[in-house]
PDB file with one MODEL, atoms N, CA, C and O in Angstrom:
MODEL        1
ATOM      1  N   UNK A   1      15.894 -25.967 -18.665  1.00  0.00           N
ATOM      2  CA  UNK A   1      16.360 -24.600 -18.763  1.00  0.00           C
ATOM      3  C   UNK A   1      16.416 -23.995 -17.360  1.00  0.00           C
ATOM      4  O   UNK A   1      15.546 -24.205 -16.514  1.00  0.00           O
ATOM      5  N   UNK A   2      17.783 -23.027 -17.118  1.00  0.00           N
ATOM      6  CA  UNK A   2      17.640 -22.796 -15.967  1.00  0.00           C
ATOM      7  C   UNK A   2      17.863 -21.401 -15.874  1.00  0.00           C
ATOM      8  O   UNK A   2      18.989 -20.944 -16.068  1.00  0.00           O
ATOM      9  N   UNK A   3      16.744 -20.571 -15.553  1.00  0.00           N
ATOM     10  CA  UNK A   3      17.212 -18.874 -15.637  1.00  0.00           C
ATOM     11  C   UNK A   3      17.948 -18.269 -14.386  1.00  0.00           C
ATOM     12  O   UNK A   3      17.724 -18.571 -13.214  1.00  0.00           O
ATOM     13  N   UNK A   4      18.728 -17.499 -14.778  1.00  0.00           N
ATOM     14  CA  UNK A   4      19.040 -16.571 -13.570  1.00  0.00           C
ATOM     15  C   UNK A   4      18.968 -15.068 -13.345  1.00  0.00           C
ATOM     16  O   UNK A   4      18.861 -14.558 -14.460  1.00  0.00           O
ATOM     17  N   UNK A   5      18.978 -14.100 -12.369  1.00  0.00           N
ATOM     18  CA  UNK A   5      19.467 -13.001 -12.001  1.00  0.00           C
ATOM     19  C   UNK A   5      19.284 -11.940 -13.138  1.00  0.00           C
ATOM     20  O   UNK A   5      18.583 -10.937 -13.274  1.00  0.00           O
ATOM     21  N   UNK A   6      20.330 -12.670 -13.987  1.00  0.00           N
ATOM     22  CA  UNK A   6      21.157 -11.746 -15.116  1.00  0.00           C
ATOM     23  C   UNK A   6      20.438 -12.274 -16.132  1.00  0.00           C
ATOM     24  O   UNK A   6      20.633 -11.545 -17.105  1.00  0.00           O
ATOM     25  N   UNK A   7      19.637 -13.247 -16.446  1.00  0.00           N
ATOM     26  CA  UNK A   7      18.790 -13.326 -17.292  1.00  0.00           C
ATOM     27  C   UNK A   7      17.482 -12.334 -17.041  1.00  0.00           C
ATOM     28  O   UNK A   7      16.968 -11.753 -17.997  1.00  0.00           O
ATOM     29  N   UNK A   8      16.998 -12.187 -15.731  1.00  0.00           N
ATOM     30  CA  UNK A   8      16.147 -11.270 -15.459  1.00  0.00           C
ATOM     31  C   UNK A   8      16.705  -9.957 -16.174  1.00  0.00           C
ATOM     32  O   UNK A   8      16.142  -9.521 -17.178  1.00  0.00           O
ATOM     33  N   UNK A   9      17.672  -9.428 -15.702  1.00  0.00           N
ATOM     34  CA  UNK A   9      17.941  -8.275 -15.821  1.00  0.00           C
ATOM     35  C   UNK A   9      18.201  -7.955 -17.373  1.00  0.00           C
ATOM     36  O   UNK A   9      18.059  -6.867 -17.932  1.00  0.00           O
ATOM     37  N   UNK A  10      18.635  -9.222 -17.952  1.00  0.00           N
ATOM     38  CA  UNK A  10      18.400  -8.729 -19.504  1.00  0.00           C
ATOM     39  C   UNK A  10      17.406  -8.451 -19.834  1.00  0.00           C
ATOM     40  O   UNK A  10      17.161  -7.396 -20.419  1.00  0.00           O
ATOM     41  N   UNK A  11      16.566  -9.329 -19.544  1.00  0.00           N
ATOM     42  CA  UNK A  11      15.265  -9.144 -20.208  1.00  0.00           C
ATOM     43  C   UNK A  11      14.045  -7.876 -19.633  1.00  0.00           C
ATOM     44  O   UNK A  11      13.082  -7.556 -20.331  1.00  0.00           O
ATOM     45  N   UNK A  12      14.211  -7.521 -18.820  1.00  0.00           N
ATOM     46  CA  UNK A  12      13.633  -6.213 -17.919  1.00  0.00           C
ATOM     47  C   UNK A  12      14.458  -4.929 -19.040  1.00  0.00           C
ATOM     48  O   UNK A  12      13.794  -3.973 -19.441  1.00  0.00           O
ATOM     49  N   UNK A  13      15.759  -5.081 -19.382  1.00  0.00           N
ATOM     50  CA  UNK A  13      16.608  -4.050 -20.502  1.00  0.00           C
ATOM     51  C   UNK A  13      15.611  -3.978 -21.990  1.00  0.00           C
ATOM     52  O   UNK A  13      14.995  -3.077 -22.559  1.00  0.00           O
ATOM     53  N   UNK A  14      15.777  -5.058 -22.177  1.00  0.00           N
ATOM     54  CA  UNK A  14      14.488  -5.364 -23.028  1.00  0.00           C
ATOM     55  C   UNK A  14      13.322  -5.664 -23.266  1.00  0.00           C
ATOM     56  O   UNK A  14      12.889  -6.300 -24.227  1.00  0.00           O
ATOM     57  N   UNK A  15      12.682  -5.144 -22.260  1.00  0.00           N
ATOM     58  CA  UNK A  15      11.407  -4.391 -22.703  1.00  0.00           C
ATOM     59  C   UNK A  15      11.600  -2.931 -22.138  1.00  0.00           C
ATOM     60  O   UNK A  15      10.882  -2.055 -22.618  1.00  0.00           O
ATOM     61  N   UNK A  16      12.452  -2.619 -21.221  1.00  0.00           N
ATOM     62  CA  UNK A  16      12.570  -1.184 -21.494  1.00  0.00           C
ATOM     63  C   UNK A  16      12.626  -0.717 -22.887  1.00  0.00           C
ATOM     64  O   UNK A  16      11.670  -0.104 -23.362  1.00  0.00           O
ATOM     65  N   UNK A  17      13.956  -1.029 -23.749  1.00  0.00           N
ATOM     66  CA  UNK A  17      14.027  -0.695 -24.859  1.00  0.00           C
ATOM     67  C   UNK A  17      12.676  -0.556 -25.914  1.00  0.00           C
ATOM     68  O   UNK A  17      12.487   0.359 -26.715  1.00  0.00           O
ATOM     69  N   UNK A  18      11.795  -1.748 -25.665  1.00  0.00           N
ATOM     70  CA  UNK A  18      10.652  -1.987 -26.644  1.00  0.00           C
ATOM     71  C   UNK A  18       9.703  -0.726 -26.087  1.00  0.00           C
ATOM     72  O   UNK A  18       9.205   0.123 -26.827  1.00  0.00           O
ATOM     73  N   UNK A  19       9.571  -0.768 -24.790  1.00  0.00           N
ATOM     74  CA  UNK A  19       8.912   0.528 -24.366  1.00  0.00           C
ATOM     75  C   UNK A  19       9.532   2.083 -24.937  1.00  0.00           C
ATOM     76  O   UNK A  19       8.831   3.094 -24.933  1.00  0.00           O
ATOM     77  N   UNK A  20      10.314   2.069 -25.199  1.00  0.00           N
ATOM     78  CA  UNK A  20      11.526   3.482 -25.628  1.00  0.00           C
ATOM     79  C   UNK A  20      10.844   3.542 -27.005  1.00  0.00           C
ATOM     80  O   UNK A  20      10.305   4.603 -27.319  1.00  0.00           O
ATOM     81  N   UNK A  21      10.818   2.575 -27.794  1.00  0.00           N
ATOM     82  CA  UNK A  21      10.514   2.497 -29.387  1.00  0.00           C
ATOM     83  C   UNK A  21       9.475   3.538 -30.005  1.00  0.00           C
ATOM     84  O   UNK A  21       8.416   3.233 -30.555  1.00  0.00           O
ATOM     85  N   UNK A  22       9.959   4.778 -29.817  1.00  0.00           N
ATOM     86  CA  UNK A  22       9.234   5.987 -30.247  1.00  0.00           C
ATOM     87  C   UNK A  22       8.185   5.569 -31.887  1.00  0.00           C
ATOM     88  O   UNK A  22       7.441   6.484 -32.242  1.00  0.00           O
ATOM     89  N   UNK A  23       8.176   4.462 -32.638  1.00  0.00           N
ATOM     90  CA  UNK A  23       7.413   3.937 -33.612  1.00  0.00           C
ATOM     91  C   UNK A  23       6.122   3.188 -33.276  1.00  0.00           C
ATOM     92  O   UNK A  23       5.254   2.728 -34.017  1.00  0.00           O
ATOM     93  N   UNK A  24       6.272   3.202 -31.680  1.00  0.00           N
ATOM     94  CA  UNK A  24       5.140   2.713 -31.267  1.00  0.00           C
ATOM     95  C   UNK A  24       4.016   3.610 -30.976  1.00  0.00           C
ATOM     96  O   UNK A  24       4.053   4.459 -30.086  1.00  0.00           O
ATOM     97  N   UNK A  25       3.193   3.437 -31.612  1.00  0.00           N
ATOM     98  CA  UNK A  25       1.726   4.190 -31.275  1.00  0.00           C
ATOM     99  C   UNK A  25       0.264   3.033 -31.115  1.00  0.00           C
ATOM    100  O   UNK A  25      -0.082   1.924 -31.521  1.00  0.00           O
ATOM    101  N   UNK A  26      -0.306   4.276 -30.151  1.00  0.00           N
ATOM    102  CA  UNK A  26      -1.796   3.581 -30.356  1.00  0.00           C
ATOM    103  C   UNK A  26      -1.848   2.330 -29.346  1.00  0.00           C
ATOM    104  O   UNK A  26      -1.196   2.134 -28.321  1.00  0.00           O
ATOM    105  N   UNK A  27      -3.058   1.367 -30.110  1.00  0.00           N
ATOM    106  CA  UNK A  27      -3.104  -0.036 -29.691  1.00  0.00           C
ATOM    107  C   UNK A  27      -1.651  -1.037 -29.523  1.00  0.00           C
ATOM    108  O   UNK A  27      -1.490  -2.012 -28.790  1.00  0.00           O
ATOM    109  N   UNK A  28      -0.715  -0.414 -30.462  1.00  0.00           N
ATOM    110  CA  UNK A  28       0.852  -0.679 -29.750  1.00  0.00           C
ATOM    111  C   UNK A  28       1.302  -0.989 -28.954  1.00  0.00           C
ATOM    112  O   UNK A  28       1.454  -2.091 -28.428  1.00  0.00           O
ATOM    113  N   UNK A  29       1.653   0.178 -28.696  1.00  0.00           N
ATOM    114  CA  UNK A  29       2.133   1.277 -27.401  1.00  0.00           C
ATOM    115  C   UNK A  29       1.031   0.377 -26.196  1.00  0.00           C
ATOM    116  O   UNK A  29       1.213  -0.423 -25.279  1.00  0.00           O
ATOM    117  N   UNK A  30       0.118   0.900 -26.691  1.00  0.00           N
ATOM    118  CA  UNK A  30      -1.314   0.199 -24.898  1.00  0.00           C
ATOM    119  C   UNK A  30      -0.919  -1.312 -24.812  1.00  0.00           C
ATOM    120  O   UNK A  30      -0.782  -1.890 -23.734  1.00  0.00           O
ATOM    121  N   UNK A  31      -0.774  -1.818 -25.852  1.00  0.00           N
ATOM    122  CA  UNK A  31      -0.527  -3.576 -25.844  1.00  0.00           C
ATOM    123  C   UNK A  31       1.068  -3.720 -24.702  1.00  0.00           C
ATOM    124  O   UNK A  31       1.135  -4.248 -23.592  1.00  0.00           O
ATOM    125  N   UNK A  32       2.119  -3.071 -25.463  1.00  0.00           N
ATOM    126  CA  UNK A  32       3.422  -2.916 -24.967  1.00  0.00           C
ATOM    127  C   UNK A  32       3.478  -2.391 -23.389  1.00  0.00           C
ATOM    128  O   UNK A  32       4.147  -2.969 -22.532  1.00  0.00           O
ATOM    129  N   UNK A  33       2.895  -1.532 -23.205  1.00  0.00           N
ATOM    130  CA  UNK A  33       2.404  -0.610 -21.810  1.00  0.00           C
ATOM    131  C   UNK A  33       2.004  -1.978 -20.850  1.00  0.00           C
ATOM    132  O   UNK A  33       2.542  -2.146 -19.756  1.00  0.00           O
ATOM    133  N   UNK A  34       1.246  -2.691 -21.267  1.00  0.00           N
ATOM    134  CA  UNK A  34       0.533  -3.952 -20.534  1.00  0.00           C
ATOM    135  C   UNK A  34       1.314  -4.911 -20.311  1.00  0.00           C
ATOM    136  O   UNK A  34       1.236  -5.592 -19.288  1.00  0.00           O
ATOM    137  N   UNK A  35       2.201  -5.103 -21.264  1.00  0.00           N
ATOM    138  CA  UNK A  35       2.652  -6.716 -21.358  1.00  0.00           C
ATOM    139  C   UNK A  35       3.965  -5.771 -20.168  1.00  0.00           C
ATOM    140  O   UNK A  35       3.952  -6.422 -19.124  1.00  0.00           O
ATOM    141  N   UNK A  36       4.934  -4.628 -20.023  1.00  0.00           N
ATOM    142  CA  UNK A  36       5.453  -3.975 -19.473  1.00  0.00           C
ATOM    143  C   UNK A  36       4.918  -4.034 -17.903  1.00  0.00           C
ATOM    144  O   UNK A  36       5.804  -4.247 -17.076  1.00  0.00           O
ATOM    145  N   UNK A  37       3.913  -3.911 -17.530  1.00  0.00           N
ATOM    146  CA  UNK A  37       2.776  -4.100 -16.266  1.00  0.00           C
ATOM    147  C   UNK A  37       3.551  -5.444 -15.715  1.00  0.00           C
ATOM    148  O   UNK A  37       4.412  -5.567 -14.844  1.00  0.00           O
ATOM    149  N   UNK A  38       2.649  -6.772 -16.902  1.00  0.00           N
ATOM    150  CA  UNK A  38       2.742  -8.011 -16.488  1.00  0.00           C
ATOM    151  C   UNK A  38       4.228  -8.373 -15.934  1.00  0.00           C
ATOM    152  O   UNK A  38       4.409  -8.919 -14.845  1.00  0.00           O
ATOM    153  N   UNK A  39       5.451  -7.930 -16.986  1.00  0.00           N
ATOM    154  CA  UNK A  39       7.080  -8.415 -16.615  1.00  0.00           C
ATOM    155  C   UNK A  39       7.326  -8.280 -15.590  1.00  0.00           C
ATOM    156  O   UNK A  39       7.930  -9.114 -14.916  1.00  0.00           O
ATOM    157  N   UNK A  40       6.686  -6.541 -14.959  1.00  0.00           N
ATOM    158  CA  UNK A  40       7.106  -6.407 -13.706  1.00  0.00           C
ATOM    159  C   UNK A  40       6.553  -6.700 -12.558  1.00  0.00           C
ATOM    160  O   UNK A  40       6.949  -6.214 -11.499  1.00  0.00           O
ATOM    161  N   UNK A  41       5.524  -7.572 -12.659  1.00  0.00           N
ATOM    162  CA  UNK A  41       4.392  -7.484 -11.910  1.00  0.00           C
ATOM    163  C   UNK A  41       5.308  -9.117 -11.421  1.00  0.00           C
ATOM    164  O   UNK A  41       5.437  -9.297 -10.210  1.00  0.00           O
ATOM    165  N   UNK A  42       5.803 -10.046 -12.245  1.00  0.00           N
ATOM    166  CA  UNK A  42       6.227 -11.272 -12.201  1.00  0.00           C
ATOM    167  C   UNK A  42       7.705 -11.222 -11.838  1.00  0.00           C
ATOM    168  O   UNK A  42       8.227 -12.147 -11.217  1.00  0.00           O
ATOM    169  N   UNK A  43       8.409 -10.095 -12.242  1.00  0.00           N
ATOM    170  CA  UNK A  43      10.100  -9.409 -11.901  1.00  0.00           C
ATOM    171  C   UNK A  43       9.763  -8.932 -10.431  1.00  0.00           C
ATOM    172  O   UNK A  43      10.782  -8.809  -9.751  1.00  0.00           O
ATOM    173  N   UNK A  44       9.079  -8.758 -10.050  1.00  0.00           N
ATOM    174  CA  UNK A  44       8.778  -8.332  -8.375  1.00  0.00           C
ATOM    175  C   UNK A  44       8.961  -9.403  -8.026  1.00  0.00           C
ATOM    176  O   UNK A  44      10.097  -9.677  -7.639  1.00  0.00           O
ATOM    177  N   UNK A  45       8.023 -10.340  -8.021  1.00  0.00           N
ATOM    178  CA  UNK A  45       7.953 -11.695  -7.240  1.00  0.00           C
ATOM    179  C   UNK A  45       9.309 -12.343  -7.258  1.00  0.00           C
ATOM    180  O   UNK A  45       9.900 -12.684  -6.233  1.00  0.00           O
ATOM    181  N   UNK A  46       9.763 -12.490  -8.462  1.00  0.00           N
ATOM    182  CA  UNK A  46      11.346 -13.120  -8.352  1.00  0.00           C
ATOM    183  C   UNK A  46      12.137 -12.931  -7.743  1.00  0.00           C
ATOM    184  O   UNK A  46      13.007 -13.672  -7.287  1.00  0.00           O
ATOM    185  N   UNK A  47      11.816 -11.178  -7.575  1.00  0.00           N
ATOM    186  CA  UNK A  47      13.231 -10.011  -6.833  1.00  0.00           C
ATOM    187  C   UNK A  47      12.562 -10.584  -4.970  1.00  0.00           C
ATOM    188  O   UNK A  47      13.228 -11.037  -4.039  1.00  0.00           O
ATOM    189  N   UNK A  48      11.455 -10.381  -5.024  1.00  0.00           N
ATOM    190  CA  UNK A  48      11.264 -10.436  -4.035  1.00  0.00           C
ATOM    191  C   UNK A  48      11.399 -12.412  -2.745  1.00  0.00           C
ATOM    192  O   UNK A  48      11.566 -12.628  -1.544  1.00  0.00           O
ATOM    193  N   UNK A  49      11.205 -13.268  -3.949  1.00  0.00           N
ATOM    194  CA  UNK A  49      11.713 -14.514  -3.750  1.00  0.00           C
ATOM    195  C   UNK A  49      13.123 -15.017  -3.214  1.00  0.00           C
ATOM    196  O   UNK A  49      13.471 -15.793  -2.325  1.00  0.00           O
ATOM    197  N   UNK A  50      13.892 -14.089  -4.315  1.00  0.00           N
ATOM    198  CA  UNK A  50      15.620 -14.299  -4.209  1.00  0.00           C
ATOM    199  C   UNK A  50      15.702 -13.747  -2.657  1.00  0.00           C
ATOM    200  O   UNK A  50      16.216 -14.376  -1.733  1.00  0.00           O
ATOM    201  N   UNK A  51      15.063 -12.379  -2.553  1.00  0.00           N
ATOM    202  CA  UNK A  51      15.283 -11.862  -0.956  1.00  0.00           C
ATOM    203  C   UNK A  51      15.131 -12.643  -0.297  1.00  0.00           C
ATOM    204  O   UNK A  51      16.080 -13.403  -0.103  1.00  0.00           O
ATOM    205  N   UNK A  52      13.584 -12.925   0.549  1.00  0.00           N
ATOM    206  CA  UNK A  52      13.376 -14.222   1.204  1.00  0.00           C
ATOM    207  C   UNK A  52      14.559 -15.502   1.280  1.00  0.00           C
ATOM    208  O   UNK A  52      15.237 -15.928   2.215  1.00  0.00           O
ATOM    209  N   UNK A  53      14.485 -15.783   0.220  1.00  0.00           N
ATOM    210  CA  UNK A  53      16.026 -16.623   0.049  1.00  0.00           C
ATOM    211  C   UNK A  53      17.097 -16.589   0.757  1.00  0.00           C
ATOM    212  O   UNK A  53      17.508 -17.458   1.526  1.00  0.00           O
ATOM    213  N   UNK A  54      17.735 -15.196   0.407  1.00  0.00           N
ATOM    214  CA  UNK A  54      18.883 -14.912   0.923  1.00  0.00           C
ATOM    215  C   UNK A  54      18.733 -14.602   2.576  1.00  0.00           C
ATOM    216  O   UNK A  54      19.658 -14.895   3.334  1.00  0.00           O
ATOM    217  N   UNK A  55      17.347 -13.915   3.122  1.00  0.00           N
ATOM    218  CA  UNK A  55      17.339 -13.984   4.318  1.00  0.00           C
ATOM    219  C   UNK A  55      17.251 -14.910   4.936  1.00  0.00           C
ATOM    220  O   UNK A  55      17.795 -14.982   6.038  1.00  0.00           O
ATOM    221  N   UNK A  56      16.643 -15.761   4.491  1.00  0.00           N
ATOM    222  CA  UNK A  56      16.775 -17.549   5.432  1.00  0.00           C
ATOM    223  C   UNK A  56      18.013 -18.490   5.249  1.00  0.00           C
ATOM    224  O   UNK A  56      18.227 -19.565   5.808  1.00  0.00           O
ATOM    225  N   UNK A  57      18.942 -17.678   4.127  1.00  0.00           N
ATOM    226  CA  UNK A  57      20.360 -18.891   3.798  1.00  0.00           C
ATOM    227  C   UNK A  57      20.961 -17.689   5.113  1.00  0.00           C
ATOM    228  O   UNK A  57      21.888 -18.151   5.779  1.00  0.00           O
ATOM    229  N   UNK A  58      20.680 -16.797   5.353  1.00  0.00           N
ATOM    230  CA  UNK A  58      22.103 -15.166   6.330  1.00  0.00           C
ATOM    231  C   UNK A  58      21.150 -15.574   7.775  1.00  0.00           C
ATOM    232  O   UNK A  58      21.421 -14.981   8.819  1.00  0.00           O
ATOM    233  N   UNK A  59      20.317 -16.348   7.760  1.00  0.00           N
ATOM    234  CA  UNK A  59      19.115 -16.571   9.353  1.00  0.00           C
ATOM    235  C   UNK A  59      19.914 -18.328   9.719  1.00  0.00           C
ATOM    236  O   UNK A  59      20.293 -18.579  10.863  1.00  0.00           O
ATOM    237  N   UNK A  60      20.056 -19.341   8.606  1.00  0.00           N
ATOM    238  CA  UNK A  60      20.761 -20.402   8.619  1.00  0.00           C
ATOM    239  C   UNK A  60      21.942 -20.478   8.885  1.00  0.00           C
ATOM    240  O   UNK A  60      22.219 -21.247   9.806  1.00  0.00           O
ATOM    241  N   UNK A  61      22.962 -19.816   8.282  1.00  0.00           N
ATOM    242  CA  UNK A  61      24.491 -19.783   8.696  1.00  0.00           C
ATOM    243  C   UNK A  61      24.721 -18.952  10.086  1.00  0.00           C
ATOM    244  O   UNK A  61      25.737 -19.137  10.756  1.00  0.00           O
ATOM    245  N   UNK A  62      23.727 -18.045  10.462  1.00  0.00           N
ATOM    246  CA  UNK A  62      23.768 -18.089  11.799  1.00  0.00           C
ATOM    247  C   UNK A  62      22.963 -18.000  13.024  1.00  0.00           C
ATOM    248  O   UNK A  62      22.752 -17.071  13.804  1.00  0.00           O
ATOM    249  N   UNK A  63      22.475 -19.519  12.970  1.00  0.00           N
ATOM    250  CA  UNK A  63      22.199 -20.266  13.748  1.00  0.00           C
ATOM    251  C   UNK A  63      23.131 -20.405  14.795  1.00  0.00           C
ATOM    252  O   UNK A  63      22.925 -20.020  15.946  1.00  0.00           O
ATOM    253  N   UNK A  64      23.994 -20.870  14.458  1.00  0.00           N
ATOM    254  CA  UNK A  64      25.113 -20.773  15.649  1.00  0.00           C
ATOM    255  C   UNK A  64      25.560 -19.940  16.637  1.00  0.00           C
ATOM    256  O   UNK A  64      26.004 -20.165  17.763  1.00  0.00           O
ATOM    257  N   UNK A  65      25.342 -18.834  15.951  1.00  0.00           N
ATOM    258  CA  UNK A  65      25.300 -17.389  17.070  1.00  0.00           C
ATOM    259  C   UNK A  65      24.879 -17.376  18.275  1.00  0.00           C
ATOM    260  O   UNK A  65      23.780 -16.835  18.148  1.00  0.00           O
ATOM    261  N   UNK A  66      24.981 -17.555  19.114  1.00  0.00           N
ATOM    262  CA  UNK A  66      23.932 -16.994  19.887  1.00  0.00           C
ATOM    263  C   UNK A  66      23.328 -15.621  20.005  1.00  0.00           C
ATOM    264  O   UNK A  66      22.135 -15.341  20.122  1.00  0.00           O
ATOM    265  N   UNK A  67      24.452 -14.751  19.948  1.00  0.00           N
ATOM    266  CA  UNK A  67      23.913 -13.387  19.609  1.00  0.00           C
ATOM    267  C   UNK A  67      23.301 -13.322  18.120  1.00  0.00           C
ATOM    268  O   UNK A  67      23.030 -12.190  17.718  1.00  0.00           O
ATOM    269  N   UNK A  68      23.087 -14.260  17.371  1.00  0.00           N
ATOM    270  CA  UNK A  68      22.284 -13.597  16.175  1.00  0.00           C
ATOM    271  C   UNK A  68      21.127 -13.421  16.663  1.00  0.00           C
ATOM    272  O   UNK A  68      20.546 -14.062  17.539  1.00  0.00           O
ATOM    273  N   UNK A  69      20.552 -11.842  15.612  1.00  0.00           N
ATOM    274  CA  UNK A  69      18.923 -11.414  15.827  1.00  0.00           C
ATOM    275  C   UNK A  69      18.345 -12.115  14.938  1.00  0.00           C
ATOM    276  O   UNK A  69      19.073 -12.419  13.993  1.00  0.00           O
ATOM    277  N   UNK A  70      17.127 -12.539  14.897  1.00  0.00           N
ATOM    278  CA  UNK A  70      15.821 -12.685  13.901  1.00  0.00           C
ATOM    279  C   UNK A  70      15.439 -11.639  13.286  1.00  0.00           C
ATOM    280  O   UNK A  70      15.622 -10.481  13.661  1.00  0.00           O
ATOM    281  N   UNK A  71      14.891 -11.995  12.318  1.00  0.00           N
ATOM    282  CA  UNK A  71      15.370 -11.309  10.819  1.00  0.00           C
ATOM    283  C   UNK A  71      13.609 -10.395  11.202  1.00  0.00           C
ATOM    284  O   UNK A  71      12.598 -11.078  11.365  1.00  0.00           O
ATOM    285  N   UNK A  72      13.589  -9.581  11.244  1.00  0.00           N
ATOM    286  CA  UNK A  72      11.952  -8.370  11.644  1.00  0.00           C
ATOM    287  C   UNK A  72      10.939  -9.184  11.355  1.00  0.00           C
ATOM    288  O   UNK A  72      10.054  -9.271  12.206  1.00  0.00           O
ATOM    289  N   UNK A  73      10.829  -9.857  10.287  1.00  0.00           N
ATOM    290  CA  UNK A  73       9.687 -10.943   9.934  1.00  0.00           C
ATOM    291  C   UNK A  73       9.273 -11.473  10.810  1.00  0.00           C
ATOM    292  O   UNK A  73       8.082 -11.516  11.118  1.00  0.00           O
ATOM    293  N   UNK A  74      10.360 -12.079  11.494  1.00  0.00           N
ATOM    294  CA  UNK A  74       9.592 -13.235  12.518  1.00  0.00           C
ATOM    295  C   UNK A  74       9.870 -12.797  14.124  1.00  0.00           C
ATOM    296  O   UNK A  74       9.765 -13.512  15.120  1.00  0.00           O
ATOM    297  N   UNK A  75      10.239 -11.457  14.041  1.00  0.00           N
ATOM    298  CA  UNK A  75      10.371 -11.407  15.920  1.00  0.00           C
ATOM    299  C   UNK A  75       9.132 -11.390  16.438  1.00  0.00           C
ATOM    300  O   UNK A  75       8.881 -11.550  17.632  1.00  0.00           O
ATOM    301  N   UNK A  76       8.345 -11.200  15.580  1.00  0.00           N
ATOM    302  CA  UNK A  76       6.742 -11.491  16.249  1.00  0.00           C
ATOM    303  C   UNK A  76       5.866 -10.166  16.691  1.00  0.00           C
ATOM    304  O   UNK A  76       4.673 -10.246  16.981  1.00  0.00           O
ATOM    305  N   UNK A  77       6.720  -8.766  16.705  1.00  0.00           N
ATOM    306  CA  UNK A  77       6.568  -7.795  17.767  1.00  0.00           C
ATOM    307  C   UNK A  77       6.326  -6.862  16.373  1.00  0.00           C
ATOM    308  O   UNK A  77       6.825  -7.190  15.297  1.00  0.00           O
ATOM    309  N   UNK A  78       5.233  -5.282  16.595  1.00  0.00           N
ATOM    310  CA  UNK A  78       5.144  -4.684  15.926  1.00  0.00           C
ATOM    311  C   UNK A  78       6.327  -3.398  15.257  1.00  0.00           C
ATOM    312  O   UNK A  78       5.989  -2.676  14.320  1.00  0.00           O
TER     313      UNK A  78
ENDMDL
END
């Protein structure tokens, strides 16, 4: 199985929605509230993975540059 992007983003729609579900009360709702925590807590890391990603494939294609800058991460400087 291979997820992507847009599989994230469905599924982040849905648990919004489950969070919306005004029938939720109580130990519910607190259960839903949590598992809501966890998605995004694991939807960060992904979002934040793909970045990394994309900055080292846009740091790779130009290599060749000579005028390319280094990406703030790694200029070393505060």
């Amino acid at each position: 199985m291979r997820n992507t992007l847009g599989d994230l983003n469905n599924h982040l729609f849905a648990q919004l929605e489950r969070l919306g579900d005004e029938e939720l009360t109580g130990e519910k709702l607190e259960a839903e509230i949590n598992r809501a925590r966890a998605v995004m807590g694991v939807a960060s890391k992904i979002i934040d993975t793909g970045a990394l990603v994309l900055e080292a494939q846009r740091f790779v294609d130009d290599k060749l540059n000579a005028d390319a800058q280094l990406p703030k991460m790694l200029e070393g400087g505060n």
